[in-house]
Structures are given as C-alpha cells and as structure tokens.
C-alpha positions in Angstrom: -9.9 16.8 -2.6 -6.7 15.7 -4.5 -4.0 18.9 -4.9 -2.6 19.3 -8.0 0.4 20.8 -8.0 -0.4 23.5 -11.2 2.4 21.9 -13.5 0.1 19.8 -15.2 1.1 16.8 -13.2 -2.1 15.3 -12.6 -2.5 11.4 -13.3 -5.9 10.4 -14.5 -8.3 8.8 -12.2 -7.5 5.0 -10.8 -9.8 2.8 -8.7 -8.0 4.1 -5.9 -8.3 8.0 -6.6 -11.9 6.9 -7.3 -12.8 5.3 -4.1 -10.7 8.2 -1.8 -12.4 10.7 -3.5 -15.9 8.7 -3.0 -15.4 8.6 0.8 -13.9 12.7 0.8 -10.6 11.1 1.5 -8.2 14.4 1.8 -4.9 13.3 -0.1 -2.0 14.7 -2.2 -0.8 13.1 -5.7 2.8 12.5 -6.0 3.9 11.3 -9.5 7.1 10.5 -9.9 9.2 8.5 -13.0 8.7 4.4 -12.3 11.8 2.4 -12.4 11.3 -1.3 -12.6 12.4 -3.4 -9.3 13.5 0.3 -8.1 11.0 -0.4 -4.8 10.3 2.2 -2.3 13.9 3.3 -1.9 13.3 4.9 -5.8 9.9 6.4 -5.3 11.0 7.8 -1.6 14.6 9.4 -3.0 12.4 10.4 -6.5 9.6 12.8 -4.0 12.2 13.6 -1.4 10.3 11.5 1.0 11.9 9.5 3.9 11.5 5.7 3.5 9.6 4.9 6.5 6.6 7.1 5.6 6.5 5.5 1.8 3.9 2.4 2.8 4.4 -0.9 0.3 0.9 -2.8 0.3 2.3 -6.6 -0.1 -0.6 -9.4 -1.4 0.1 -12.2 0.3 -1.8 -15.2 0.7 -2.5 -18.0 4.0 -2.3 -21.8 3.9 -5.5 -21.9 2.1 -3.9 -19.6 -0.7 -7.2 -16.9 0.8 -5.5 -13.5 0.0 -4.8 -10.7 2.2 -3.0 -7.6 1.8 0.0 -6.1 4.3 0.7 -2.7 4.8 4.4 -2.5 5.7 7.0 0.5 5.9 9.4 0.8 3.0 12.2 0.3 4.6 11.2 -3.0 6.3 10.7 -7.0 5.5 7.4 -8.4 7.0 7.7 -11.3 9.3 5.5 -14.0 7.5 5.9 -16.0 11.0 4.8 -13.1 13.4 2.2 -12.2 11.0 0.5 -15.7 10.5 0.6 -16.1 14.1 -1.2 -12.5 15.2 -3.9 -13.5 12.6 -4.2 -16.9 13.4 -3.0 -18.3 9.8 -0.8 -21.5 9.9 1.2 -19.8 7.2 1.5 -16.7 5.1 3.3 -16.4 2.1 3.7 -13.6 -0.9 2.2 -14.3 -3.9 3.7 -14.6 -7.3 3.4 -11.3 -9.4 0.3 -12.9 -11.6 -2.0 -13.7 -8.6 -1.4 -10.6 -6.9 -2.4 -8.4 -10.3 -5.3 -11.1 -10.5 -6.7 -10.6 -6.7 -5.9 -6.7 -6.5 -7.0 -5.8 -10.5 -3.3 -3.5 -10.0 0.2 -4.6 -11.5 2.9 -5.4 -9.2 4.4 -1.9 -8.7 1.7 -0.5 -8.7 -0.7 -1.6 -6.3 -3.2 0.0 -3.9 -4.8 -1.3 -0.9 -7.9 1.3 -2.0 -10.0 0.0 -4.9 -9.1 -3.4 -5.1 -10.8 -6.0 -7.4 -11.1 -8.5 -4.8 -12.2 -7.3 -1.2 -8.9 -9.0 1.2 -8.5 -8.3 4.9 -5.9 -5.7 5.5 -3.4 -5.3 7.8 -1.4 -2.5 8.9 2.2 -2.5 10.7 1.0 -1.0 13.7 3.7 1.6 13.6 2.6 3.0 10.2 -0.6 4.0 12.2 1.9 6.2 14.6 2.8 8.3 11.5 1.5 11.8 10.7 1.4 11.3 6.9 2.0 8.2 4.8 2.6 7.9 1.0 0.9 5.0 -0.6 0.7 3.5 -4.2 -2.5 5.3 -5.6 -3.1 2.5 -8.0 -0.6 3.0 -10.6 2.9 2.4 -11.3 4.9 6.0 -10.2 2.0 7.3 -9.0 1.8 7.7 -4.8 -0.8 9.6 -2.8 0.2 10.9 0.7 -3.0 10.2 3.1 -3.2 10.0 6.9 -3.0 6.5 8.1 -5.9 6.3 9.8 -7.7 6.1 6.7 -6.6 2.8 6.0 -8.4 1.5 9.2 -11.5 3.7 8.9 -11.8 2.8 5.2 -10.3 0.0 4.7 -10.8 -2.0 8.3 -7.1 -2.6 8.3 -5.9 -4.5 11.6 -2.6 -3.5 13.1 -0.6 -6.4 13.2 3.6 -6.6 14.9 5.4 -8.1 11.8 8.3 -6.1 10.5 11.7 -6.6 10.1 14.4 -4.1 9.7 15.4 -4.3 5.8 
C-alpha cells in the first residue's frame, strides 16, 4: 500500500501508517527535514506541494475541555466561533501543546488524526473534502502521507464543518 520512493526514504511504521495500512488505505509517504514552528508553509515548500492541499489536524477542546480534532487547510485559521456553533459547543478552544500530545499519543508537529490514543470526533473543513489529494501528518514530525480525503470520513467519521479563515 505505502510507495516508497527506492532512495531508502522510508520512515518506520507509526500508529497512523499502522491503522491506514490495517483498513488498505492507498497512500504515499512524503518525508521531508522538520523545522520547529516551520508549520505547513515549511513541509508544503520542503515536498513542492501547494499549501491548501497540506491538511493541519488541530486538537482542540469545547467548554467541557472534551477534545476534538479539526482538519483545516494549511493555509487557513479555523473559526473557533463558526465551529462551536455548527457543532453545537458553547466554546472551542486549542489546546496547550501538553494536552494535545496527551489526548492524541503524537507530539505537536507531528500529529495525525489516524491512530490516535484517544478516540475524538473529527471534523473536516468541508472544502478539504473537494480536494483530489491531501497531504496529512502520518504521525511523526517531517513525516506526511498524501491520501484522498474521503478517507478521513469513511475512516475516521470526520464531519464537514464551515470554519476557516483565510491565514
């Protein structure tokens, strides 16, 4: 399932690779070298990808500090205020770098939406879902797979939500 690109480039197996490969998840591994706080403008410019198509997954967390997990496209903010709204939260807010790693199992940078510690609802900007091919975090810092984005509803239940914000 995962293409290698014959260079030797392949990273080892994460939860995430794990659970794609599980569920005969067709993606591609794109490795590229991390840069702290260098976001999705580094990783997009490092694989020669357009930002739009590199997907951040945010954890965030609602009034009741439950977490969730956003899907949103690089090169946008989400709207905490649309987003609480469409899921019926009185607020949403990020959470610190120590409770995401805690409630995904990933480090900030890093972090998947596949193969999480913690099972969290997920949603998805509804545009992502409009994409042919997205490049996600595979569950390690400098280490994106390129999926279709479908399979973050089929395996991950993700909801479209209308929350972003032009960066």
């Amino acid at each position: 399932m995962a293409k290698k690109d014959g260079k030797g480039a392949h990273v080892s197996e994460t939860p995430a690779t794990q659970l794609l490969k599980a569920n005969q998840v067709a993606f591609t591994e794109h490795p590229y070298d991390y840069v702290e706080h260098g976001g999705t403008a580094h990783s997009a410019a490092s694989l020669g990808l357009h930002e739009h198509m590199v997907v951040k997954t945010l954890v965030m967390q609602d009034q009741d500090a439950k977490p969730l997990i956003v899907l949103m496209h690089g090169d946008c903010k989400v709207s905490t205020k649309n987003l609480a709204r469409q899921i019926g939260a009185k607020s949403v807010d990020p959470c610190k770098p120590e409770v995401a790693n805690r409630h995904s199992g990933y480090l900030v940078g890093g972090t998947s939406p596949f193969g999480t510690r913690k099972t969290m609802p997920v949603y998805i900007e509804a545009s992502v879902l409009e994409l042919p091919r997205i490049a996600i975090n595979g569950g390690r810092r400098g280490f994106l797979v390129q999926i279709d984005p479908q399979v973050c509803v089929q395996l991950l239940g993700a909801t479209p939500v209308h929350c972003a914000l032009a960066e």
